[in-house]
C-alpha positions, -999 to 999 in steps of 0.1 A, spaced: -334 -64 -98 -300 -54 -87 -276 -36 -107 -239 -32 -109 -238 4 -110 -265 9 -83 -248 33 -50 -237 10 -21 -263 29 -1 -288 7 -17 -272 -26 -20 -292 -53 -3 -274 -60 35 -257 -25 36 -274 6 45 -266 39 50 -241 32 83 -222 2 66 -219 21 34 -202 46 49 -172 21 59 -174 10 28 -166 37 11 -136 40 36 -124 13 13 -130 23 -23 -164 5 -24 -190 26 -37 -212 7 -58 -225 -28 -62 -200 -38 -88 -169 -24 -67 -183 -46 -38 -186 -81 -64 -147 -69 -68 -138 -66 -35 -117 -95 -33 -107 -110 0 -74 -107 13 -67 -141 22 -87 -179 31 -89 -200 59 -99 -237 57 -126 -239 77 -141 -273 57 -128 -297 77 -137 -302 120 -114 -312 147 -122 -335 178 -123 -318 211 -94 -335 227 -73 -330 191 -72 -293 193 -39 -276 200 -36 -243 218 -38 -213 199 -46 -228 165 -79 -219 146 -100 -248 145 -137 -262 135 -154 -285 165 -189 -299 160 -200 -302 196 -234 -300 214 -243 -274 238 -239 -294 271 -261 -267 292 -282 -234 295 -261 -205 287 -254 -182 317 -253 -142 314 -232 -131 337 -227 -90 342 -192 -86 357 -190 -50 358 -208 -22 338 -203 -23 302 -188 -60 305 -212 -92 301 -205 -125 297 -223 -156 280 -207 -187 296 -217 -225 283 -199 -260 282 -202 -280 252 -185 -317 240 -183 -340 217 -175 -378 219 -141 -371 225 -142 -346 253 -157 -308 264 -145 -276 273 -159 -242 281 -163 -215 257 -177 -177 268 -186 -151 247 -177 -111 259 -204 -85 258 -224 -107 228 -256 -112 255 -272 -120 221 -260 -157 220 -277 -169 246 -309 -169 225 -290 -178 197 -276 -216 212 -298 -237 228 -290 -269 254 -287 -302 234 -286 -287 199 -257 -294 178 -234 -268 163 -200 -262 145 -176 -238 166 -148 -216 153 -120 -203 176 -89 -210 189 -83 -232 223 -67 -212 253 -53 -234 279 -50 -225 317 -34 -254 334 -60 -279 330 -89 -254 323 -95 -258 281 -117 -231 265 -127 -208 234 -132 -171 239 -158 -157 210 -161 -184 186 -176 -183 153 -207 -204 151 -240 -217 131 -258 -245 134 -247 -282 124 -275 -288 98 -275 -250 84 -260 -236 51 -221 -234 56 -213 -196 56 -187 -188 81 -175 -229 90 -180 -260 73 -163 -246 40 -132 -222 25 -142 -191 43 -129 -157 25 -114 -131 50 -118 -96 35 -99 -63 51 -124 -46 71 -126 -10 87 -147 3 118 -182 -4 111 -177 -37 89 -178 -75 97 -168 -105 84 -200 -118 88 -219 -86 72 -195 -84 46 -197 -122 36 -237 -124 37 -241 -92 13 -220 -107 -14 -233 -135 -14 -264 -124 -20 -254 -100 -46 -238 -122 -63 -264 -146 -64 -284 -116 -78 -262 -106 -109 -248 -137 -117 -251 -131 -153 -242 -92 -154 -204 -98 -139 -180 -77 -154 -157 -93 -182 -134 -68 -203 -116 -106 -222 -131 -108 -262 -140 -143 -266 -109 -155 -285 -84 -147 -257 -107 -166 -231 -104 -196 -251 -67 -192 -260 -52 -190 -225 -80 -215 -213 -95 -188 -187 -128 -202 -166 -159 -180 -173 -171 -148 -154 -198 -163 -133 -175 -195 -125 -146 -172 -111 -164 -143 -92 -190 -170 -74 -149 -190 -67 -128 -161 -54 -153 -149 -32 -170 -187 -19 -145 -212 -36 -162 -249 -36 -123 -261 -32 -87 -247 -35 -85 -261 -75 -119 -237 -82 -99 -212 -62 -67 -216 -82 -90 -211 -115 -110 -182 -104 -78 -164 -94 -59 -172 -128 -91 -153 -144 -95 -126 -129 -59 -120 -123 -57 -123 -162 -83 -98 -168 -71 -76 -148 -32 -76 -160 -47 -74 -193 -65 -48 -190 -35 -31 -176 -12 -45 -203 -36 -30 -231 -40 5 -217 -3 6 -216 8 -8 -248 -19 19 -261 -2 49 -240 33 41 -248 26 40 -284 2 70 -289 30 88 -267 58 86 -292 43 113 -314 38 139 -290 63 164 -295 80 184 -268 99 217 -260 136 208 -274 158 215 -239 196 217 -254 223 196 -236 246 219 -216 282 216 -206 270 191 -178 307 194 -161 296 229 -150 270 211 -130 292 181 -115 319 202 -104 298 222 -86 279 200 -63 296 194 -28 303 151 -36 310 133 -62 280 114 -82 274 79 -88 278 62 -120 237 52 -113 229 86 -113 251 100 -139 235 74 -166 197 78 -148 211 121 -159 221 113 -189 190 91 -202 167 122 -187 189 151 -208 187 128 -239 153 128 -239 146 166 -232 170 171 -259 156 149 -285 121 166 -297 98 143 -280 86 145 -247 102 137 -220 82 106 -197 103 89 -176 104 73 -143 136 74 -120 135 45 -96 162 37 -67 166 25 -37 160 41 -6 189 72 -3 200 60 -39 203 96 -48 172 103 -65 169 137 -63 206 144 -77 185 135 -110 157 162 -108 186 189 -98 199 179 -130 173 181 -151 160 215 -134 195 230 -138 195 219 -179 160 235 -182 172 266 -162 202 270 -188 176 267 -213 158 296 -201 128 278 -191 108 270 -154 104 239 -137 78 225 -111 82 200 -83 54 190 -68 56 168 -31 27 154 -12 29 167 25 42 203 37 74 190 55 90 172 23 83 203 3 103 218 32 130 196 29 130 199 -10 133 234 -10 162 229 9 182 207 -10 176 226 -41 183 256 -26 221 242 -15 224 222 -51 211 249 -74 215 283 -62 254 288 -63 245 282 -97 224 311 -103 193 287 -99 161 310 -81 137 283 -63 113 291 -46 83 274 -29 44 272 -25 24 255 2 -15 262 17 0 273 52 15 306 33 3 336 42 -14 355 13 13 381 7 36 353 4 17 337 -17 11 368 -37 48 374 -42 55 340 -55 25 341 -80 40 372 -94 72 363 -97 64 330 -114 43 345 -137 73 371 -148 97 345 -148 121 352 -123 118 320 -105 132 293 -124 118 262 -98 89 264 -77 87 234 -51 53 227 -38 23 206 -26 -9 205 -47 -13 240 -45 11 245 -73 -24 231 -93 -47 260 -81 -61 284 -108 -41 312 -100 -7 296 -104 7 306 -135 40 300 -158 61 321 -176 73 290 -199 70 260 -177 92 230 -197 95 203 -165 73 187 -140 85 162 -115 63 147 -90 83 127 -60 63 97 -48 41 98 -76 17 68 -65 6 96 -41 -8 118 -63 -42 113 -80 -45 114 -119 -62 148 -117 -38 164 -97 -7 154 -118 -28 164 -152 -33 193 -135 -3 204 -130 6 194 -169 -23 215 -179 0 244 -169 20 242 -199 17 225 -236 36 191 -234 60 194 -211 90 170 -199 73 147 -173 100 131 -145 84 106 -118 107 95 -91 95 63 -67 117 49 -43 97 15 -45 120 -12 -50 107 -40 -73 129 -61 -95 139 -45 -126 127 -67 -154 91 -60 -135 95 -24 -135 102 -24 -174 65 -45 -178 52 -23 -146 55 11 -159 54 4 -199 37 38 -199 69 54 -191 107 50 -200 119 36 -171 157 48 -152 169 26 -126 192 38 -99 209 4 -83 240 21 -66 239 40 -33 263 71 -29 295 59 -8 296 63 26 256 56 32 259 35 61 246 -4 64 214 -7 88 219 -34 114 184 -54 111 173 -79 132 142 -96 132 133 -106 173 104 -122 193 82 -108 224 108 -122 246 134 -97 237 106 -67 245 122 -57 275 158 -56 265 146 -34 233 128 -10 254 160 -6 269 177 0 241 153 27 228 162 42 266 196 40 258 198 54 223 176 83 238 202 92 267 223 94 238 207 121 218 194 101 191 159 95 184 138 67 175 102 51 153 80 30 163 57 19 135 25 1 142 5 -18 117 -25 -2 126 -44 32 143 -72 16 160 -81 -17 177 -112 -33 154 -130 -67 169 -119 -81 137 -81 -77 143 -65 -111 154 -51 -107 191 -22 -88 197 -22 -63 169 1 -29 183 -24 0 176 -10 36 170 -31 56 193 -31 27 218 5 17 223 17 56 218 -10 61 252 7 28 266 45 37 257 43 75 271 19 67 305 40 32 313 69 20 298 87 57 287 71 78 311 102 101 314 106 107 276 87 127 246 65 101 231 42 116 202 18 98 175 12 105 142 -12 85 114 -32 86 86 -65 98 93 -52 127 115 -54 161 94 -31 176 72 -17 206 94 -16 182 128 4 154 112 32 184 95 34 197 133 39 163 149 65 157 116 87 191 122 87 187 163 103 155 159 125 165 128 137 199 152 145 171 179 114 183 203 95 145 202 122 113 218 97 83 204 74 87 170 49 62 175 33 60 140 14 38 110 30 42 73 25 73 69 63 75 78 70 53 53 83 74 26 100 107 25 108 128 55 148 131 65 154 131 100 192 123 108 194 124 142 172 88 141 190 62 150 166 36 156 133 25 137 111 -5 157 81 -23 133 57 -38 153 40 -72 140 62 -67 112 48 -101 93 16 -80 84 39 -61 62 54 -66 26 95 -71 24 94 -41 3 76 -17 24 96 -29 56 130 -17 37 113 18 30 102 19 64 140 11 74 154 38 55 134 66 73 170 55 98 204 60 90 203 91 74 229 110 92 263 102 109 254 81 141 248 41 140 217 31 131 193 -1 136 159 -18 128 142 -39 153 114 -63 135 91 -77 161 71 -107 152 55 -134 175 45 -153 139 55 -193 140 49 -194 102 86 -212 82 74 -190 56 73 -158 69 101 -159 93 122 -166 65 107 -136 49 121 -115 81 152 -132 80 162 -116 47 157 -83 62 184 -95 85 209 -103 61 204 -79 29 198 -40 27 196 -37 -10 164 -29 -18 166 -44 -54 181 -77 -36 155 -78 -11 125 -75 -37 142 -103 -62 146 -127 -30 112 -121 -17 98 -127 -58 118 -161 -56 107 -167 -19 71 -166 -21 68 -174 -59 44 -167 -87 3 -181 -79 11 -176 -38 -22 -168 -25 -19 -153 3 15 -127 -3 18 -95 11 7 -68 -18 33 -48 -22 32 -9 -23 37 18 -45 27 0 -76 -3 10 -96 -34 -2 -74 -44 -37 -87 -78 -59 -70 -60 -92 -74 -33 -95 -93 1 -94 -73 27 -77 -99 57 -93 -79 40 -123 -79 16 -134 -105 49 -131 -130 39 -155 -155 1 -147 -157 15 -112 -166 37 -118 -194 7 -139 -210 -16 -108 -205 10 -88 -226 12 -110 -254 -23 -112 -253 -27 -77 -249 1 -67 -277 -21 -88 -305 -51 -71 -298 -35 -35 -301 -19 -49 -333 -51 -59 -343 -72 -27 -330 -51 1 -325 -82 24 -316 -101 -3 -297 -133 6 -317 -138 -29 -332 -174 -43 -311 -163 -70 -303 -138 -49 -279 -162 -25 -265 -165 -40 -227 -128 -36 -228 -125 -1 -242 -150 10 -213 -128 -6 -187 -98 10 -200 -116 43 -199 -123 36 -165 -92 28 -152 -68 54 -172 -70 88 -186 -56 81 -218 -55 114 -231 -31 131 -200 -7 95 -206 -9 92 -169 -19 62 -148 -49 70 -128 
């Protein structure tokens, strides 16, 4: 008998090879796989006549197989299966690459149902590497609404598909379900076994709409009630009491003059070091909104004070390029700051350690080293942590641990609407910078088609002969069988850029899953000017200044959310010279050109984020998840608005009701809660 808590390893279908990938993608037991939700659905129930298909559009035909399959070896390492098949309306031919398998699999004059998509050469119809089962067999990957989940290297649609559905079949009556009784049957939510067996194999797009209102509920809810819990068990922790300086000793210092976003995002941040309590608050603002104007303030106040600050950063270079800036904004004013990374030597790291520990250094500006046991406080009072979504819940507590309550500051450049971020982050008191310092200069976007490729190489040429530098982001690292056709590839189109198309320039690469120490190298060459073209994934996506780029290119640039591409376009236009964003999409979707087109027209990040909410519109399926938000399974917070703010309400009776969540009735809910949140460090995990 299966259960939900049994490894991945030994899930029926998986196996030691598979459950490796899986646990690429946060899968490592049976009940993370029931709740790995698929990304989107395509309508496979319904089948097309031959002679009705239209080029290039996915389609189900239920044709015979007209003649023996033929294995053909072209060349070493490439075979190919070639057969005809028809129906009553007409045939065409389909061939399968290097899957010699098939031709045992289809036999002459049986009946099946192909998936693919029709590729015509003048008159010459075919399908390359359908999909297909037989006509009279259980639908599983045609005939039906079939799920499409994100895969990694090792994983198929197909394996993926046939292990939950077994497993599901399995534990059927041991689903997961944090919802007491009373708030299923006030909002009217489908039961547990109904919506898992509908969001993974939905019977019709109603069942779908059902299972997806439940488990989007749940999950909100359980979200809404951790929360509400937090924020309220929050208010009676005292802090150190940070007195309010003369803050015009800090304004006329600094080399510009501030905003009036960031002077009120100061002054809510000062109040509340000031007041007793501490301090929890999250800084949001738009990309080059001035952010970090807001820690410098708050370190200077707790410097006066005579007490130490920490910033913490996730990768070497923006520690870097911290310490900088604090050491221009701070120092004149008798500010010591120093920093601490892993590539120190160990006399330099020695020093530091010492120096903290005595008190002479007032900031310390670090990675996750600042969390090692041997780092050590005179009278630490402040912790910031700069893209805080990229930090685990251990290694912010950590860092806490370091001193009794002190003032917490996050800072997220993540753009959401503001109404949202007050329901997003109801841990944390919430500062909202929506003005960007003058002279920040307008991006010039513009969303373009494969038929403008060549003149946009040129104009990476040309913005290269002119000193300037330029991005190229790619929506993957790797090609994976399961990608649709014509997905750019980091590694690949870096190889194809530097050996074809730029083979006079400096073209680098730089992703995810390369290590630590490689990626900061890559990062600092083309910061000191020594790389022309950056070829890269995301991982560029927040952070790093480099103002001699002028010119940042997204490759199939649909496949991302509205909100990511604006952070992605403010890694340009960061120093003095003109600066654009190319957005290159083949897509012929209304829906998501129009989504591009925005990007054309607005650069506010706050503008962009409220236009995309109204755009796509709460219960859309299929959006684009949006980043930097607390990780959700289903539920879409930019989305799913109204399913939300019934999870709240929901939420806010039961914590009227049960402060403490002990009552029984609330126990599967008090263990989610525990699993998703350390409630005792207030921090999201």
């Amino acid at each position: 008998m299966a259960n939900l808590g049994d490894d991945i390893r030994y899930v029926k279908g998986i196996g030691e090879q598979r459950a490796k990938a899986l646990r690429k993608l946060g899968v490592n037991t049976l009940r993370d796989l029931i709740c790995y939700f698929p990304r989107t659905y395509e309508d496979r129930s319904r089948t097309t006549p031959i002679s009705a298909l239209e080029p290039g559009q996915p389609a189900c035909v239920k044709a015979l197989v007209a003649n023996e399959p033929v294995l053909a070896r072209v060349r070493r390492g490439m075979e190919l299966v070639k057969l005809r098949i028809a129906d009553d309306s007409g045939s065409l031919d389909v061939t399968f690459f290097n899957q010699s398998y098939v031709r045992q699999q289809l036999k002459k004059g049986q009946s099946y149902v192909f998936y693919g998509r029709l590729t015509v050469d003048g008159f010459h119809r075919s399908m390359i590497n359908p999909l297909f089962e037989p006509e009279d067999a259980p639908p599983t990957v045609t005939g039906r609404i079939v799920p499409i989940y994100r895969l990694t290297a090792g994983l198929s649609q197909r394996v993926l598909i046939s292990a939950i559905k077994h497993n599901l079949d399995e534990c059927g009556d041991d689903l997961p379900n944090a919802l007491p009784d009373p708030v299923e049957e006030c909002y009217e939510l489908c039961q547990p076994t109904f919506a898992y067996k509908n969001i993974h194999f939905p019977a019709d797009f109603g069942a779908l709409e059902l299972a997806r209102r439940r488990l989007i509920f749940e999950e909100l809810f359980v979200l809404s009630c951790a929360l509400t819990r937090m924020k309220r068990s929050r208010v009676r922790r005292s802090g150190v009491i940070v007195s309010t300086p003369d803050m015009d000793e800090f304004y006329s210092s600094l080399p510009f003059v501030a905003t009036g976003a960031q002077k009120s995002a100061i002054g809510d941040a000062v109040h509340d070091m000031a007041s007793g309590t501490s301090m929890n608050r999250l800084v949001q603002g738009d990309v080059g909104s001035g952010k970090t104007l807001v820690a410098a303030a708050c370190i200077w106040c707790t410097f006066k004070g005579g007490l130490q600050s920490a910033f913490m950063a996730p990768t070497e270079i923006l520690v870097n390029q911290h310490f900088q800036t604090f050491t221009e904004l701070l120092a004149p004013l008798g500010v010591r700051v120093a920093k601490l990374t892993g590539s120190m030597t160990a006399k330099q790291k020695r020093e530091i350690l010492s120096s903290l520990k005595g008190g002479e250094i007032s900031l310390i500006v670090g990675t996750h080293a600042l969390i090692s046991d041997n780092v050590e406080f005179n009278d630490l009072a402040l912790v910031i942590t700069d893209e805080q979504h990229r930090f685990g819940v251990n290694q912010r507590s950590a860092l806490m641990d370091k001193s009794k309550n002190p003032h917490t500051l996050v800072m997220s450049a993540t753009p959401i609407p503001r109404t949202l971020a007050l329901m997003i982050y109801g841990d944390l008191d919430v500062s909202i910078i929506d003005e960007l310092p003058p002279g920040r200069q307008k991006v010039d976007t513009y969303a373009v088609g494969e038929e403008m490729r060549k003149r946009i190489y040129n104009f990476m040429r040309k913005q290269v002969s002119e000193g300037r530098q330029v991005f190229v982001v790619c929506p993957a690292i790797d090609e994976n069988e399961e990608q649709p056709q014509g997905i750019k590839t980091a590694n690949q189109y870096s190889k194809e850029l530097s050996e074809k198309v730029f083979p006079e320039l400096r073209v680098a690469c730089i992703h995810g899953n390369m290590k630590s120490p490689d990626k900061d190298r890559t990062m600092e060459a083309f910061v000191a000017g020594s790389i022309d073209i950056l070829v890269s994934t995301t991982v560029v996506e927040v952070g790093v200044d480099v103002p001699n780029a002028s010119l940042m290119v997204v490759e199939n640039a649909e496949r991302f959310g509205l909100s990511q591409l604006h952070q992605l376009r403010g890694r340009v236009g960061r120093g003095r010279h003109k600066s654009y964003c190319v957005l290159f999409s083949d897509t012929k979707g209304d829906d998501a050109l129009a989504r591009l087109k925005i990007m054309e027209k607005e650069n506010d990040g706050f503008k962009i984020s409220e236009e995309d909410l109204r755009l796509r519109g709460p219960g859309d399926f299929f959006g684009a998840r949006q980043h930097g938000l607390p990780e959700m399974h289903i539920a879409d917070l930019c989305t799913d608005v109204r399913i939300l703010k019934d999870a709240q309400d929901a939420a806010r009776e039961l914590i009227d009701d049960d402060p403490d969540i002990k009552k029984a009735e609330n126990a599967p809910l008090k263990a989610r809660i525990d699993e998703l949140f350390d409630i005792s460090e207030n921090t999201l995990n």
